[in-house]
mmCIF file of the N, C-alpha and C atoms, coordinates in Angstrom:
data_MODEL
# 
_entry.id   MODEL 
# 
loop_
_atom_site.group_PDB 
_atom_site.id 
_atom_site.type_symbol 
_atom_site.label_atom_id 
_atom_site.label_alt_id 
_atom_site.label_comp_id 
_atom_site.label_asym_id 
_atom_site.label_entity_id 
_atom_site.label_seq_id 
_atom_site.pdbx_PDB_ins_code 
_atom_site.Cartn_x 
_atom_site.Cartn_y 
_atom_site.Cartn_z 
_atom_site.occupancy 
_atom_site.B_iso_or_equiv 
_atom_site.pdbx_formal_charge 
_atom_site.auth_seq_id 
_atom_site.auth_comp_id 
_atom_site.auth_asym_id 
_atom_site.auth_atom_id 
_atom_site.pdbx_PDB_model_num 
ATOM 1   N N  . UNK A 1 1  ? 155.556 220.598 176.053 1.00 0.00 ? 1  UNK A N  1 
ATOM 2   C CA . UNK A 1 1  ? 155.862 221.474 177.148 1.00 0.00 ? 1  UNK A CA 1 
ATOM 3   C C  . UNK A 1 1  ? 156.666 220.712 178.186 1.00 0.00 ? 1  UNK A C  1 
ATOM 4   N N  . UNK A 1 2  ? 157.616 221.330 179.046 1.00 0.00 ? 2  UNK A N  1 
ATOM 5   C CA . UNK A 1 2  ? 158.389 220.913 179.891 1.00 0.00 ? 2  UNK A CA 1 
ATOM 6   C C  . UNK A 1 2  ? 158.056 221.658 181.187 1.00 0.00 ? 2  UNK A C  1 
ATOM 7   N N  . UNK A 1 3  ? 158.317 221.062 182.466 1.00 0.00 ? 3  UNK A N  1 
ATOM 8   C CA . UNK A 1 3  ? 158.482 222.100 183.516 1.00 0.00 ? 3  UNK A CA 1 
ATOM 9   C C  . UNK A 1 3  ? 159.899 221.856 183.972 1.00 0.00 ? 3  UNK A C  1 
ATOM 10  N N  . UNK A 1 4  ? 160.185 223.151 184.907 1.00 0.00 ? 4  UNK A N  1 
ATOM 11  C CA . UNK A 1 4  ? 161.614 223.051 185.080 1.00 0.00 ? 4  UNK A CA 1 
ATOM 12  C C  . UNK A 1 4  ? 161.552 222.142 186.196 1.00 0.00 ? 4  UNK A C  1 
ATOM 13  N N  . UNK A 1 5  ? 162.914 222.030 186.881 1.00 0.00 ? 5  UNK A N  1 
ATOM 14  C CA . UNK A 1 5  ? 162.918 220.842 187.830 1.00 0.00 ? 5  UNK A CA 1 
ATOM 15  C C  . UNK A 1 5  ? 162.064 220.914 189.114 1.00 0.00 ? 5  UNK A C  1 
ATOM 16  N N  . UNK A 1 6  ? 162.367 222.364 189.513 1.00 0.00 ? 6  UNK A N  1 
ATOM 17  C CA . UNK A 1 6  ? 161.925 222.953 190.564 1.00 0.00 ? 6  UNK A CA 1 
ATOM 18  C C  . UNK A 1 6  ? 160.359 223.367 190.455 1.00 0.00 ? 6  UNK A C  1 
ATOM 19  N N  . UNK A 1 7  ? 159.885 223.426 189.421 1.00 0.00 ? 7  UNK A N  1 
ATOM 20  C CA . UNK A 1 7  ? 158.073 223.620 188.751 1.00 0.00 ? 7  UNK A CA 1 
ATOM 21  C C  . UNK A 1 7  ? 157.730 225.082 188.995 1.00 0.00 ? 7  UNK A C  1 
ATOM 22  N N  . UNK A 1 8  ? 159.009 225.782 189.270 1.00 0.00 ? 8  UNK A N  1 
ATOM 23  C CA . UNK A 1 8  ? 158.761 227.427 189.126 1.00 0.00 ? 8  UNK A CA 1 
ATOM 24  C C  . UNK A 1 8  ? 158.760 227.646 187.831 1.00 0.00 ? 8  UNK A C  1 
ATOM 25  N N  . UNK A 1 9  ? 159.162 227.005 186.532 1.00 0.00 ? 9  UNK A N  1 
ATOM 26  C CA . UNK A 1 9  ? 158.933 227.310 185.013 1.00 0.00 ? 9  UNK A CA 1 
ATOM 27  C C  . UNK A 1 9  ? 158.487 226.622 184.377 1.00 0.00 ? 9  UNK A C  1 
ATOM 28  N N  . UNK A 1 10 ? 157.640 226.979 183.110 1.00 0.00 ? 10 UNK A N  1 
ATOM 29  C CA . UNK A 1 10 ? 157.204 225.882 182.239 1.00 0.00 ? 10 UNK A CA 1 
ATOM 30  C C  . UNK A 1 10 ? 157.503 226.231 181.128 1.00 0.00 ? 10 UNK A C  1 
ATOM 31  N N  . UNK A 1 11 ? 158.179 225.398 180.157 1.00 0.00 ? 11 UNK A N  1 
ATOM 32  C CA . UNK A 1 11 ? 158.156 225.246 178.733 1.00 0.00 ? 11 UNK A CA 1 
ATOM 33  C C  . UNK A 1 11 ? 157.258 225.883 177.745 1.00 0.00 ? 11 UNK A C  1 
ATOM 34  N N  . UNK A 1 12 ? 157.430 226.025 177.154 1.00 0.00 ? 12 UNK A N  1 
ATOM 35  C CA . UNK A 1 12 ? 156.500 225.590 176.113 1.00 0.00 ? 12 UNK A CA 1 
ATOM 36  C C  . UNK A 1 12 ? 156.707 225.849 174.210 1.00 0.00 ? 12 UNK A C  1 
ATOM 37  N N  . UNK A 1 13 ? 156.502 224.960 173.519 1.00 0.00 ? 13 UNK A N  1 
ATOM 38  C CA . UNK A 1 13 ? 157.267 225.628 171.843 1.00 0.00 ? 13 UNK A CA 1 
ATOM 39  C C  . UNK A 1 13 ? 155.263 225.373 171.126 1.00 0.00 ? 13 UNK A C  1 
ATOM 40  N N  . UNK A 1 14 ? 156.107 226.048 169.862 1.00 0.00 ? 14 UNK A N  1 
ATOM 41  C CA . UNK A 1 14 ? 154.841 225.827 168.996 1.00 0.00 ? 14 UNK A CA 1 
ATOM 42  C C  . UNK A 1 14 ? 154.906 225.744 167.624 1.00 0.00 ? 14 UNK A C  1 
ATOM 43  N N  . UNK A 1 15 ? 154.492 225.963 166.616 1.00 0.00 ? 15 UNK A N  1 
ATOM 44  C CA . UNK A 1 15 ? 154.227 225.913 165.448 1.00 0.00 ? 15 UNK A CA 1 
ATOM 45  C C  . UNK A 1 15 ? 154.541 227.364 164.663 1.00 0.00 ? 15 UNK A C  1 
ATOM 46  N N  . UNK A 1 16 ? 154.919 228.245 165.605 1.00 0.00 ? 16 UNK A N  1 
ATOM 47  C CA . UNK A 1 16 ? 155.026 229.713 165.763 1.00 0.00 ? 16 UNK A CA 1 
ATOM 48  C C  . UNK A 1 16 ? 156.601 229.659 165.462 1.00 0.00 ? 16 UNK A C  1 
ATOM 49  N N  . UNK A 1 17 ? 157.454 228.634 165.800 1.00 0.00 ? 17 UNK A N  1 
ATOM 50  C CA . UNK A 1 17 ? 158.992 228.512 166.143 1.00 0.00 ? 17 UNK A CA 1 
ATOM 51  C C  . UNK A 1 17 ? 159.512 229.016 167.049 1.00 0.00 ? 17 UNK A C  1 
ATOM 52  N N  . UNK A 1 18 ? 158.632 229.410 168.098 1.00 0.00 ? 18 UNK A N  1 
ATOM 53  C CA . UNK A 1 18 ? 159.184 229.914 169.220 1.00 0.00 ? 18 UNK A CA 1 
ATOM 54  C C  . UNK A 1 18 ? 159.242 228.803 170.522 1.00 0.00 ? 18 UNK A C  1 
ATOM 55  N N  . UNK A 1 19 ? 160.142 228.744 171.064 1.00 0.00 ? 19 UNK A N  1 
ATOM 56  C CA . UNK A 1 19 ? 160.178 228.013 172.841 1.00 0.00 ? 19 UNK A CA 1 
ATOM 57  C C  . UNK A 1 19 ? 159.949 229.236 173.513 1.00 0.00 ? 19 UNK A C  1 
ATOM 58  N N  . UNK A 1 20 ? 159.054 229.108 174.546 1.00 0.00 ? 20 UNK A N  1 
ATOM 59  C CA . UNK A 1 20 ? 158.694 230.232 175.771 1.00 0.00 ? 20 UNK A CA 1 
ATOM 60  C C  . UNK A 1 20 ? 159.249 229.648 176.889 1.00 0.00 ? 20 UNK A C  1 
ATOM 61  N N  . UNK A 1 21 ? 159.365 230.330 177.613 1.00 0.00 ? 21 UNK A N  1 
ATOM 62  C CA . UNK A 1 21 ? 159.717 229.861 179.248 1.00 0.00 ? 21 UNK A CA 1 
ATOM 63  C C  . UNK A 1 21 ? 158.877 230.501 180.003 1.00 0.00 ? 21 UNK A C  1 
ATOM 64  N N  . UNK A 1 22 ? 157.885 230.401 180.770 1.00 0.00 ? 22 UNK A N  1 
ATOM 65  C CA . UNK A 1 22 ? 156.844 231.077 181.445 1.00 0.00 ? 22 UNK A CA 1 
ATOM 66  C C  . UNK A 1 22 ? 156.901 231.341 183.069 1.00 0.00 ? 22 UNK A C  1 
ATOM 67  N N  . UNK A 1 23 ? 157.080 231.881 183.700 1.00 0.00 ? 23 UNK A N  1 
ATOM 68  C CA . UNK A 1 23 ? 157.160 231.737 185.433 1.00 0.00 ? 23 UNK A CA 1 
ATOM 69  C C  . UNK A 1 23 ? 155.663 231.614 185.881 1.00 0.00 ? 23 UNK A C  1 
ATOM 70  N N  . UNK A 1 24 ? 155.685 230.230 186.464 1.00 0.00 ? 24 UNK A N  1 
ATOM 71  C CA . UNK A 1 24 ? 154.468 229.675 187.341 1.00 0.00 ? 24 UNK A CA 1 
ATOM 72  C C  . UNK A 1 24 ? 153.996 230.445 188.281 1.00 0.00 ? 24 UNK A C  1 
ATOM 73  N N  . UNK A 1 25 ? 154.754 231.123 188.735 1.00 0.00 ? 25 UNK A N  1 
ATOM 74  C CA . UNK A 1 25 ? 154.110 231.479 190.005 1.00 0.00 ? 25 UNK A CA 1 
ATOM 75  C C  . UNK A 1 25 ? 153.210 232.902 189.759 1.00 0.00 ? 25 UNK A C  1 
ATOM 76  N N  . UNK A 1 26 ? 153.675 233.209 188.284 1.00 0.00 ? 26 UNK A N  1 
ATOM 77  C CA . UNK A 1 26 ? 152.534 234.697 187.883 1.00 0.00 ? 26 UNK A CA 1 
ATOM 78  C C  . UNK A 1 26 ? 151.931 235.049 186.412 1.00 0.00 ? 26 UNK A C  1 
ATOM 79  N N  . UNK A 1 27 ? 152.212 233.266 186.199 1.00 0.00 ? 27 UNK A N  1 
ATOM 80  C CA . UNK A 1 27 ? 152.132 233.250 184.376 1.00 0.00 ? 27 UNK A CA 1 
ATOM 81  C C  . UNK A 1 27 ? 152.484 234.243 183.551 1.00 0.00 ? 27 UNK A C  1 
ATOM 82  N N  . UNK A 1 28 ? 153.565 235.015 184.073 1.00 0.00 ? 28 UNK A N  1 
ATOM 83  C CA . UNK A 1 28 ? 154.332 235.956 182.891 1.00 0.00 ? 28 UNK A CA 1 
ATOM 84  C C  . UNK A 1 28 ? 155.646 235.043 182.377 1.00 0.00 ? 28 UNK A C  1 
ATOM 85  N N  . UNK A 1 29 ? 155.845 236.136 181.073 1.00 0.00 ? 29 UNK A N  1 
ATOM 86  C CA . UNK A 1 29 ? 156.549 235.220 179.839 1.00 0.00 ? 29 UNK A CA 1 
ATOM 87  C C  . UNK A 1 29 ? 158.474 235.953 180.724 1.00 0.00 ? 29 UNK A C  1 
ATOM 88  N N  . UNK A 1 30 ? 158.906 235.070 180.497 1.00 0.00 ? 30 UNK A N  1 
ATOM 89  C CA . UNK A 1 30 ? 159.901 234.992 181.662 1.00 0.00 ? 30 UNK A CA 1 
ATOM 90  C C  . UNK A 1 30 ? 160.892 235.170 180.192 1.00 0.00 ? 30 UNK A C  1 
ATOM 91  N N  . UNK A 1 31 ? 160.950 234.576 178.723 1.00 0.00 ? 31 UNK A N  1 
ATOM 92  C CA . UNK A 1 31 ? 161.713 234.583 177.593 1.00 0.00 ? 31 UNK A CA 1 
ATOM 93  C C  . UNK A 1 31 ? 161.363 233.742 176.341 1.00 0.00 ? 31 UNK A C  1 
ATOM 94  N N  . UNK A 1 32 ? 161.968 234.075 175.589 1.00 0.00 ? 32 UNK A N  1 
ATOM 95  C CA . UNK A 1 32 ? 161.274 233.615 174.270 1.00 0.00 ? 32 UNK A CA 1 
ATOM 96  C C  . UNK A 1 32 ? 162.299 233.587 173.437 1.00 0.00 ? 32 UNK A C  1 
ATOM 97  N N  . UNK A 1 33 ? 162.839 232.483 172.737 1.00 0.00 ? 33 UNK A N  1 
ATOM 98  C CA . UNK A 1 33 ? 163.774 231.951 171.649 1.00 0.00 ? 33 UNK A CA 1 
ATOM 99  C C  . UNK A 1 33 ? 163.577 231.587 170.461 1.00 0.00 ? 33 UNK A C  1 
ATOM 100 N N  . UNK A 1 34 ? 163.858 231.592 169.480 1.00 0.00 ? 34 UNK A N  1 
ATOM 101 C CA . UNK A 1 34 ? 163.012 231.289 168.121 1.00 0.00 ? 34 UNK A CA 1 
ATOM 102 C C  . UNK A 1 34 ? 164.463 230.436 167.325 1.00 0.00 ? 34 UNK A C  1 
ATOM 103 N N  . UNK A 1 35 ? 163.549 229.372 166.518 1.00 0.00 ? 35 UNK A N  1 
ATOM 104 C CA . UNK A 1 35 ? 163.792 228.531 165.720 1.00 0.00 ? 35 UNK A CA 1 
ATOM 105 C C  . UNK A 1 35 ? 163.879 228.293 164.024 1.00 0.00 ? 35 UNK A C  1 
ATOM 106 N N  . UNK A 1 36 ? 164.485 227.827 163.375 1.00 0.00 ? 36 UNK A N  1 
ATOM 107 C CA . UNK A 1 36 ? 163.528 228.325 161.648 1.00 0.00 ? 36 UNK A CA 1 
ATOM 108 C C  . UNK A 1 36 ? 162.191 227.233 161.496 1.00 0.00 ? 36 UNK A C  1 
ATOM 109 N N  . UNK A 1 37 ? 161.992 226.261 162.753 1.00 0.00 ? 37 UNK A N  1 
ATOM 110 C CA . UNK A 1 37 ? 160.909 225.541 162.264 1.00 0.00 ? 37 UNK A CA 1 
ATOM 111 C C  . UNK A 1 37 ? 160.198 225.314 163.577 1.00 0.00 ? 37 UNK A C  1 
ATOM 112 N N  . UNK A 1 38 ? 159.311 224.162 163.201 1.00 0.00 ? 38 UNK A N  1 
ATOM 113 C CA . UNK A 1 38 ? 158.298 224.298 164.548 1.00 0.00 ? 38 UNK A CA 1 
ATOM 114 C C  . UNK A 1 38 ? 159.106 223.759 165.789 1.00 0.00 ? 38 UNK A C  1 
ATOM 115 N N  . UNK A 1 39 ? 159.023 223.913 166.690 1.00 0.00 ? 39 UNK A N  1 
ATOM 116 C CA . UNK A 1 39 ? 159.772 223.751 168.090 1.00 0.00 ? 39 UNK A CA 1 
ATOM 117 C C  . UNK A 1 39 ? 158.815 222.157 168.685 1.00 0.00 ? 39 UNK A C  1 
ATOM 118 N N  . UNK A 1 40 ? 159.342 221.178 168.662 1.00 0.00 ? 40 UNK A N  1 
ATOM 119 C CA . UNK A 1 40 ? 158.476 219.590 168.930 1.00 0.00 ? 40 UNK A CA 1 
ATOM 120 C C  . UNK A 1 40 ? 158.806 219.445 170.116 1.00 0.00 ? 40 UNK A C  1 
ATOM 121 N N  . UNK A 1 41 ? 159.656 219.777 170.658 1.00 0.00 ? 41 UNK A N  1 
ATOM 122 C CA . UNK A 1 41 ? 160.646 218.950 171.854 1.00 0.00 ? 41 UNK A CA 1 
ATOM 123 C C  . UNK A 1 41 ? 161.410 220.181 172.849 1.00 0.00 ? 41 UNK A C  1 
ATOM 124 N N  . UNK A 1 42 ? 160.782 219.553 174.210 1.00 0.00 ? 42 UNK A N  1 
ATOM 125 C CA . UNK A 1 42 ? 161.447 220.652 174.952 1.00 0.00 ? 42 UNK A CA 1 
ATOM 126 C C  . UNK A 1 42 ? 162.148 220.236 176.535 1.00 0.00 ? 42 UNK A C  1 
ATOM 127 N N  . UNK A 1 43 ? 162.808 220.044 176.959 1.00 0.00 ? 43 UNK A N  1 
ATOM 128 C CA . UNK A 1 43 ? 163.733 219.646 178.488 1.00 0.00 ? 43 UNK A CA 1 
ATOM 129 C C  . UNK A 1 43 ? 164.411 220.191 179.078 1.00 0.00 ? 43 UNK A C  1 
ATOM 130 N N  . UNK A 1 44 ? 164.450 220.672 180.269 1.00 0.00 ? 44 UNK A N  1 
ATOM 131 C CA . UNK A 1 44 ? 165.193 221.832 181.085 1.00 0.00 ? 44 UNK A CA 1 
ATOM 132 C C  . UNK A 1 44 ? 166.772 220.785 181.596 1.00 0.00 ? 44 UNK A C  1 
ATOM 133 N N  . UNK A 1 45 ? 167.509 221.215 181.912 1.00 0.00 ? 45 UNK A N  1 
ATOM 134 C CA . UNK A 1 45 ? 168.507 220.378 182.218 1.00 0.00 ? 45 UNK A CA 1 
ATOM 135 C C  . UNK A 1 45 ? 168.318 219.953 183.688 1.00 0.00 ? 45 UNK A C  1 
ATOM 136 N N  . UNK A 1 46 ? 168.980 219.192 184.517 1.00 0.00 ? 46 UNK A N  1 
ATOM 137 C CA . UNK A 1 46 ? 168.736 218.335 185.931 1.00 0.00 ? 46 UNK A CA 1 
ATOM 138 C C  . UNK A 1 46 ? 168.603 220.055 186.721 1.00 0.00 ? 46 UNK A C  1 
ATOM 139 N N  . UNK A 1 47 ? 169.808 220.927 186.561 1.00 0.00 ? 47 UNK A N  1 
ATOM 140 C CA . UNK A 1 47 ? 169.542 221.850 187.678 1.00 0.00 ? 47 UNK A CA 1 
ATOM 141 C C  . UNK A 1 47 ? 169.161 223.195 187.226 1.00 0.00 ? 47 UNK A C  1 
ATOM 142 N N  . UNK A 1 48 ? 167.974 223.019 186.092 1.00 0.00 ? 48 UNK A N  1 
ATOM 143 C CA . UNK A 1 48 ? 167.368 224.273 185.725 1.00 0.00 ? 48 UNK A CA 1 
ATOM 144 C C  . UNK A 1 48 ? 167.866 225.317 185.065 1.00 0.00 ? 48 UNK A C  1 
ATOM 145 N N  . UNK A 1 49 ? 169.136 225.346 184.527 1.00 0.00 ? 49 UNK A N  1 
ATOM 146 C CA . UNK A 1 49 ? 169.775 226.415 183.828 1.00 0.00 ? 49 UNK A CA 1 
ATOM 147 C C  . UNK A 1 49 ? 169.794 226.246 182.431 1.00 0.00 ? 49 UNK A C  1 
ATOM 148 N N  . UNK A 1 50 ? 169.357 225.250 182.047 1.00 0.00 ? 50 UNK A N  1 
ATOM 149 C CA . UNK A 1 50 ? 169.695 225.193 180.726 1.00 0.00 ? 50 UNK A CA 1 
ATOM 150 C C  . UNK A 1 50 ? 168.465 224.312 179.976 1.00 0.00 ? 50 UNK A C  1 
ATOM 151 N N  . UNK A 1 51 ? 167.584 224.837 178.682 1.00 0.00 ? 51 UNK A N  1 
ATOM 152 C CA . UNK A 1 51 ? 166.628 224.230 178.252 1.00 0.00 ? 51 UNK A CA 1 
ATOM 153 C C  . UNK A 1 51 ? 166.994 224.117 177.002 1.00 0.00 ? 51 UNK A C  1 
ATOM 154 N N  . UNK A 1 52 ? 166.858 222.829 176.321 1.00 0.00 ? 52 UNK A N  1 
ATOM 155 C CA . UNK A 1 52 ? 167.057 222.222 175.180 1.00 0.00 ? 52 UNK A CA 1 
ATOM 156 C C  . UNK A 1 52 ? 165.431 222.269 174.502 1.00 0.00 ? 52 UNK A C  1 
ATOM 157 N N  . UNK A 1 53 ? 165.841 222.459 172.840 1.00 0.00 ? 53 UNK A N  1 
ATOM 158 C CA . UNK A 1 53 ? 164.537 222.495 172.196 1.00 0.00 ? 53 UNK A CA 1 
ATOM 159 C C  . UNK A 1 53 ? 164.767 222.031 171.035 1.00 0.00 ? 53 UNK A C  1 
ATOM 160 N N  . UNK A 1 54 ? 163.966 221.357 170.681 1.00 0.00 ? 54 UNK A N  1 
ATOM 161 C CA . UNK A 1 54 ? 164.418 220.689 169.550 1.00 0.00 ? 54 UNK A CA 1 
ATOM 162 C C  . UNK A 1 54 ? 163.092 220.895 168.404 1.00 0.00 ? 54 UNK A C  1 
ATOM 163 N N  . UNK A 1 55 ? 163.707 220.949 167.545 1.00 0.00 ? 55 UNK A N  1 
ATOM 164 C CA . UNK A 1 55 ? 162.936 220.508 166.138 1.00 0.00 ? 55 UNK A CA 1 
ATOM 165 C C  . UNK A 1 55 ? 163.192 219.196 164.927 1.00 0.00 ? 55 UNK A C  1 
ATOM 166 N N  . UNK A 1 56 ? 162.657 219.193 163.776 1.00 0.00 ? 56 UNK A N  1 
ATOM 167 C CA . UNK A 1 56 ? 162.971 218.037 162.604 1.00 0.00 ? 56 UNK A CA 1 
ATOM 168 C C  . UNK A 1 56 ? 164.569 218.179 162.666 1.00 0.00 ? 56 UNK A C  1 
ATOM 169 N N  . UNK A 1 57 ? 164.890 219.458 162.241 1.00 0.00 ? 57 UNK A N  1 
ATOM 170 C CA . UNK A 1 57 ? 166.672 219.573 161.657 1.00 0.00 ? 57 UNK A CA 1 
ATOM 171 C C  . UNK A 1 57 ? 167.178 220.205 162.776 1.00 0.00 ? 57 UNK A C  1 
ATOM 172 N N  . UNK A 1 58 ? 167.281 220.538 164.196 1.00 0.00 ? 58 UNK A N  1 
ATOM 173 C CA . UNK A 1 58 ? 167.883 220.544 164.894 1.00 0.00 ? 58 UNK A CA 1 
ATOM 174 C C  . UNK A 1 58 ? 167.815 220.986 166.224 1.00 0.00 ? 58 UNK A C  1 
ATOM 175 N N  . UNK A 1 59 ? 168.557 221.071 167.305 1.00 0.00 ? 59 UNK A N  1 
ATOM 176 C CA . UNK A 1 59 ? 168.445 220.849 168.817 1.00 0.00 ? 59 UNK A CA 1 
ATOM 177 C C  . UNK A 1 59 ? 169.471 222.106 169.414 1.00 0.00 ? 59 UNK A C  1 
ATOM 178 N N  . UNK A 1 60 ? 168.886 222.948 169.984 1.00 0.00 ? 60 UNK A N  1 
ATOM 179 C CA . UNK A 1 60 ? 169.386 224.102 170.765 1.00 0.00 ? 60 UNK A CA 1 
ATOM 180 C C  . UNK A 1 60 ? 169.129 224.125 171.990 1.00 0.00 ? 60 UNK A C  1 
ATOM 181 N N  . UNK A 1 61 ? 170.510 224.739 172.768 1.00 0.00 ? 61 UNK A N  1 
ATOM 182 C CA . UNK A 1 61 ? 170.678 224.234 174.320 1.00 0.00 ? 61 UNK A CA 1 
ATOM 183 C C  . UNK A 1 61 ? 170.796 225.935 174.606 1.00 0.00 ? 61 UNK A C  1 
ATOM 184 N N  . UNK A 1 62 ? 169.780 226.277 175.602 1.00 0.00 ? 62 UNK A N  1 
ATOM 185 C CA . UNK A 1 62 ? 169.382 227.937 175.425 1.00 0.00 ? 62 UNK A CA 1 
ATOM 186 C C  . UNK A 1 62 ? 170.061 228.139 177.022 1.00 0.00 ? 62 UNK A C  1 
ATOM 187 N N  . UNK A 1 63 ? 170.775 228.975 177.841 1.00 0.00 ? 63 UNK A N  1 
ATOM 188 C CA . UNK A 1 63 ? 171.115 229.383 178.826 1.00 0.00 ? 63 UNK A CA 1 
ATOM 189 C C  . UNK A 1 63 ? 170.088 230.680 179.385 1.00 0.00 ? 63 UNK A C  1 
ATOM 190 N N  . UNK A 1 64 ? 169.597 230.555 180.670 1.00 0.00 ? 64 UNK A N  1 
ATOM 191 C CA . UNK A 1 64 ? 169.001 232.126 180.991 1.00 0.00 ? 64 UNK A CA 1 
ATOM 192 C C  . UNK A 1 64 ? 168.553 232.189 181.829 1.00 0.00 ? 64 UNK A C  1 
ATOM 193 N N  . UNK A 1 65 ? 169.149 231.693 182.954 1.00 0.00 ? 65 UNK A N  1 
ATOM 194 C CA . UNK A 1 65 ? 168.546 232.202 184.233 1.00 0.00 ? 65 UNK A CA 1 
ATOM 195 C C  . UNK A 1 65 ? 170.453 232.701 185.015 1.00 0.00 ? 65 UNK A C  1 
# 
């Protein structure tokens, strides 16, 4: 799990192949991206617009705010 820079979002992937993005301030699911494998690795970029997720075979840079 990652939080964003600002700690208004949190990360999170799973075994499911999905990365979530969650908003802190009301624990609703803010978006949801899917992978073909489990999601290991997750980092928001320096100014919050952009979250990278990675798995075994590869690394996606997701835009959405």
């Amino acid at each position: 799990m990652a939080f964003s820079p600002d700690s208004t979002q949190l990360a999170t992937g799973s075994e499911d192949r999905a990365a979530r993005v969650w908003d802190t301030t009301n624990a609703r699911l803010v978006c949801r991206m899917f992978h073909e494998d489990p999601v290991l690795s997750l980092a928001f970029s320096p100014d919050g617009t952009y979250l990278a997720s990675g798995t075994q075979r590869a690394v996606r840079v997701w835009a959405f705010r």
